[in-house]
C-alpha positions as CSV (number, residue, x, y, z in Angstrom):
1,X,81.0,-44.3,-25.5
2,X,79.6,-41.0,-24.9
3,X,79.3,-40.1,-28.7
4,X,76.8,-43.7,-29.0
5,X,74.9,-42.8,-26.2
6,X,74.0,-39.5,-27.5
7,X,73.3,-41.2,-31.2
8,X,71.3,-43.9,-29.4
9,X,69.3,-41.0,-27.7
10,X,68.8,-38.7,-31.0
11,X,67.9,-42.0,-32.9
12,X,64.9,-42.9,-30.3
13,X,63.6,-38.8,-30.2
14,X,63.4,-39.1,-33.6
15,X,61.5,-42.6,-34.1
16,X,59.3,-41.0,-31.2
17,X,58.6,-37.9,-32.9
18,X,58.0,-39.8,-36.5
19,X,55.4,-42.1,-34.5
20,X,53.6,-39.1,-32.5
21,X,53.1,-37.5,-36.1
22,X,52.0,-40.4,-38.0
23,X,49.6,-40.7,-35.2
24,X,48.3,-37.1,-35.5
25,X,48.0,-37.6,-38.9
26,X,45.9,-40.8,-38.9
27,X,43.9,-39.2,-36.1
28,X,43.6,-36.2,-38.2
29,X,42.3,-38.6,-41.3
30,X,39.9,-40.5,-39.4
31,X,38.4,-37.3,-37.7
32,X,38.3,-35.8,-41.2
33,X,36.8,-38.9,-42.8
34,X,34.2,-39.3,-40.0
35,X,32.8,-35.8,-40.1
36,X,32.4,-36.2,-44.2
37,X,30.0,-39.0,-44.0
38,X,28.1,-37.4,-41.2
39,X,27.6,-33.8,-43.1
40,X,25.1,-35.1,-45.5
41,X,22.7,-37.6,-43.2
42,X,22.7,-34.0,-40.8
43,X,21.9,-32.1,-43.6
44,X,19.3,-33.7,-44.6
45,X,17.7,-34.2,-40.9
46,X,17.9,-30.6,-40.3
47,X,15.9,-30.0,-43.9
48,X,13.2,-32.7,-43.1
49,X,13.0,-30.9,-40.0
50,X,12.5,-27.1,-41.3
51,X,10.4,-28.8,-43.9
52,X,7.8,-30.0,-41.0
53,X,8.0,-27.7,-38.6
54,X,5.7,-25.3,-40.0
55,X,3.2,-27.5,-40.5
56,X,3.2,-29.6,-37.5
57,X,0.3,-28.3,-35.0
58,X,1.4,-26.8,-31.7
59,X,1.9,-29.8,-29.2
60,X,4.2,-32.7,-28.3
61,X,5.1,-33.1,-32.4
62,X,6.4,-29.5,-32.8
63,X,8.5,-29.3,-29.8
64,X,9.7,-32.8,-31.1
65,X,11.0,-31.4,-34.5
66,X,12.6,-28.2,-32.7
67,X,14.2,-30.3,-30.3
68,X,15.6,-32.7,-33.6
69,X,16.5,-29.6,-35.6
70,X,18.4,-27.9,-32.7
71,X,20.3,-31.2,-31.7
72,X,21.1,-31.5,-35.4
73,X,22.2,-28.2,-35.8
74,X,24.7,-28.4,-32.4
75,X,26.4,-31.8,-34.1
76,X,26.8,-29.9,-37.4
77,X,28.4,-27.6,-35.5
78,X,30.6,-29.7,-33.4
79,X,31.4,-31.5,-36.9
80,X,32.4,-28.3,-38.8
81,X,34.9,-27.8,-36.0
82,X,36.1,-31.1,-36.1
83,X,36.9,-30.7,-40.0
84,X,38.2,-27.8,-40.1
85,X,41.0,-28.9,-37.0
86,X,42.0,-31.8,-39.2
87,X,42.1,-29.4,-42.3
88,X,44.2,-26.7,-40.2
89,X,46.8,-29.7,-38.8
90,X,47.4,-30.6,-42.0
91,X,48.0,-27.5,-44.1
92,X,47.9,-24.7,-41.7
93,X,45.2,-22.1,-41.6
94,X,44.6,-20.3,-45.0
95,X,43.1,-16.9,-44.7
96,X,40.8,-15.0,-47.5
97,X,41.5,-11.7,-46.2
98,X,39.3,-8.9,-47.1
99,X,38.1,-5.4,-45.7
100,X,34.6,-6.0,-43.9
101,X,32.5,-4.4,-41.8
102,X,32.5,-6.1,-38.4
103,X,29.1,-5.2,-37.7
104,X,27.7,-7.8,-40.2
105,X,30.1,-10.5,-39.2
106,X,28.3,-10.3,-35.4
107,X,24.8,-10.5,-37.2
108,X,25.4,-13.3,-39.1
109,X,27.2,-15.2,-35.9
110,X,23.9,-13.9,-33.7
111,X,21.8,-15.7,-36.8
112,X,23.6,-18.7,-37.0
113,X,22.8,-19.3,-33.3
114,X,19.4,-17.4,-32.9
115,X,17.7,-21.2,-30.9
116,X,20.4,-21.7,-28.6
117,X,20.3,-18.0,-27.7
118,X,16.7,-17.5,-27.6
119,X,17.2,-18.7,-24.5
120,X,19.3,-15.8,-23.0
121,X,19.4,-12.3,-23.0
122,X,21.5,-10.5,-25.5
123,X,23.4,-7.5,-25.5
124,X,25.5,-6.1,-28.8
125,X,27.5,-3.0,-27.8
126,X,29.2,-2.3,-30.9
127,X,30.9,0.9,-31.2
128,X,29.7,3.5,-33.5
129,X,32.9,4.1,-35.0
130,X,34.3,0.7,-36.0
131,X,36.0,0.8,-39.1
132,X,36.3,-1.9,-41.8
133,X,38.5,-4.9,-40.6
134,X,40.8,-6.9,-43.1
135,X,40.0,-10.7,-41.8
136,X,39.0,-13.8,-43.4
137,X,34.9,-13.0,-42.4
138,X,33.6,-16.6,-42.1
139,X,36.8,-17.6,-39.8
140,X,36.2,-14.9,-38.1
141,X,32.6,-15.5,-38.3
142,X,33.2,-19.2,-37.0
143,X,35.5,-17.7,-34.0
144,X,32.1,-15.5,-32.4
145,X,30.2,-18.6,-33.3
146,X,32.1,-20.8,-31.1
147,X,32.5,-18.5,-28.4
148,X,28.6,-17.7,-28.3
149,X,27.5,-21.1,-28.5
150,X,30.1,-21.7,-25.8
151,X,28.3,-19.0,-23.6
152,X,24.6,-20.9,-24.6
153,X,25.9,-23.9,-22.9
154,X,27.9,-23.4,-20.4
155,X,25.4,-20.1,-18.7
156,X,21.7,-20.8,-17.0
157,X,18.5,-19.6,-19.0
158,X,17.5,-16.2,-18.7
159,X,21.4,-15.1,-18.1
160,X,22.9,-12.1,-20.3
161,X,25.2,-12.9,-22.8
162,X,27.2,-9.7,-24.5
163,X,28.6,-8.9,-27.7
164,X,30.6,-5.6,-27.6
165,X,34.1,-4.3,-30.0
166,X,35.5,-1.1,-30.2
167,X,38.9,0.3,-31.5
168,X,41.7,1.5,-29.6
169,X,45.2,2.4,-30.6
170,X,45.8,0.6,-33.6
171,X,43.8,-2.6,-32.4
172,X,40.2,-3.9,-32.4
173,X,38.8,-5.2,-29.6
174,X,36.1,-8.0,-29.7
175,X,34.8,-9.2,-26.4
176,X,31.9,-12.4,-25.5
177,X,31.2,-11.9,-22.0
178,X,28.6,-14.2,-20.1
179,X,27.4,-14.4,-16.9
180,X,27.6,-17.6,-16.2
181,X,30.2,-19.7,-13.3
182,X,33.1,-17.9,-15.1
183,X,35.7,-20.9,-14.4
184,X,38.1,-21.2,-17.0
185,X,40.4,-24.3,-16.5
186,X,44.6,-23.5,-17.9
187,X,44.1,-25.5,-20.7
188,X,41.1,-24.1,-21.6
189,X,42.4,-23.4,-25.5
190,X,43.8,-26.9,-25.8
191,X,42.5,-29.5,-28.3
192,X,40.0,-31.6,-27.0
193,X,40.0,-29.8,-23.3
194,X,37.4,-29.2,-21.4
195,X,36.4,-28.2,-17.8
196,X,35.0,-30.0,-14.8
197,X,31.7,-31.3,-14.2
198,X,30.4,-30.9,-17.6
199,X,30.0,-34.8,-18.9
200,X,26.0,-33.8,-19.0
201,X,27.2,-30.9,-22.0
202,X,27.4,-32.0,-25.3
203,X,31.0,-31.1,-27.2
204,X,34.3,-32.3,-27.2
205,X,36.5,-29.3,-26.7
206,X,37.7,-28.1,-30.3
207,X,35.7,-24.7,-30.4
208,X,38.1,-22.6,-28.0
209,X,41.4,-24.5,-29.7
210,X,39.9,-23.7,-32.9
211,X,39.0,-20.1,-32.1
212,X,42.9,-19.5,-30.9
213,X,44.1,-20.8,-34.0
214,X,42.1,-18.7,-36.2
215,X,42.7,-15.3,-34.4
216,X,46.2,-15.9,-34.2
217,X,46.5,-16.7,-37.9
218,X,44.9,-12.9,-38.4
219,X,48.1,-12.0,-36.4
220,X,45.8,-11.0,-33.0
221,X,45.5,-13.1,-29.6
222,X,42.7,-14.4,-27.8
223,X,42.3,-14.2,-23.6
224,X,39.9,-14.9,-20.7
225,X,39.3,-13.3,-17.7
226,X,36.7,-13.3,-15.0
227,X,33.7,-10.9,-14.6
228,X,34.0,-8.6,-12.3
229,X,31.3,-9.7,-10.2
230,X,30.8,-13.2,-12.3
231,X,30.9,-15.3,-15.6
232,X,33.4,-14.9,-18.4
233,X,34.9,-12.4,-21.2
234,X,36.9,-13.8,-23.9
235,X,38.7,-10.9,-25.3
236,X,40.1,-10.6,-29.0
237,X,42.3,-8.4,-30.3
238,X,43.0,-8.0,-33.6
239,X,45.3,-5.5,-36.1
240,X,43.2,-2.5,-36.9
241,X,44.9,-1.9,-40.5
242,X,44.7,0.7,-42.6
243,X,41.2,0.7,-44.3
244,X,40.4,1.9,-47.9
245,X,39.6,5.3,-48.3
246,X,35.6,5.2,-49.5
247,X,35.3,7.5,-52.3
248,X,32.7,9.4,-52.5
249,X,29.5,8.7,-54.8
């Protein structure tokens, strides 16, 4: 009796587990499926945009477009994300791993995101000695992207948002500080989490979950902590390496 008691049991974990994961992967499809038709109709919003910004006159119109192109930009964004989840879920997360400077992956993040910024104050404090870093650069790339635009919304106007790395014993250091509320909720890295109060910010929690998945996949970790006085550092460590020597010219 006790023998088809513990069948019955295994037989219903197993039609359990078998549903949950059909389920993530239909969810996983849909999202994926979604955020392909969207791509294109954005794409082309934010070009009609660029387009007539320049010539639109100062006035109601131009801060019309800016306000189009930036809200187009945040759901491209928010889309990317969602994509590359669904694309991670599915086959894990594949790395093209090559020696970069880490300097020019911060720039192009601070590029990527120069409107929401422009409305903070921002500090790089990159260390004069980095040295190359072997990392998949646009994963890593999309990691500070998510983390800054993360700071943008979640931090007043006119608040300082900082950028710093440095290298200590066989690690680099990568820190986004803010200094903003600083709460960070336990879940904070989960898919699809996201903190109190915040139904009037747009997002649906897949930056921070995506950010953990791609630093650990570069076999580093990813943690909060408070300011010391207020707002929030997210702190990445990553495997220094062994960089080419650069030969001389």
């Amino acid at each position: 009796l006790a023998i088809a008691l513990e069948r019955v049991h295994f037989v219903e974990v197993a039609q359990s587990t078998l549903v949950q994961m059909e389920g993530e992967k239909m969810r996983n499809t849909l999202l994926a499926a979604i955020s392909h038709d969207l791509r294109t109709p954005l794409t082309t919003l934010i070009g009609a945009a660029d387009t007539a910004l320049p010539h639109a006159p100062p006035g109601p119109l131009a801060e019309l477009l800016q306000g189009i192109h930036e809200q187009a930009t945040s759901m491209q964004r928010l889309i990317e994300n969602l994509l590359d989840m669904a694309r991670m879920q599915e086959r894990g997360v594949r790395l093209n791993r090559q020696w970069h400077s880490l300097e020019e992956i911060v720039g192009s993040a601070l590029r990527q995101l120069r409107e929401p910024l422009a409305r903070h104050v921002v500090h790089t404090r990159l260390s004069a000695h980095l040295p190359l870093v072997e990392v998949d650069a646009l994963m890593i790339e999309r990691v500070l992207v998510n983390l800054l635009d993360n700071a943008a919304k979640y931090t007043p106007p006119g608040t300082a948002i900082t950028v710093s790395a440095d290298k200590t014993a066989g690690s680099i250091v990568l820190e986004v500080s803010d200094t903003g509320p600083g709460y960070a909720p336990t879940h904070l890295f989960e898919p699809f989490a996201r903190g109190q109060q915040e139904s009037s910010i747009t997002g649906i929690g897949l930056g921070l979950a995506l950010a953990k998945r791609i630093v650990e996949a570069h076999g580093g970790h990813i943690e909060t902590s408070p300011g010391h006085q207020s707002g929030m550092h997210f702190i990445i460590t990553l495997p220094a390496g062994s960089p080419p020597s650069m030969e001389p010219l």
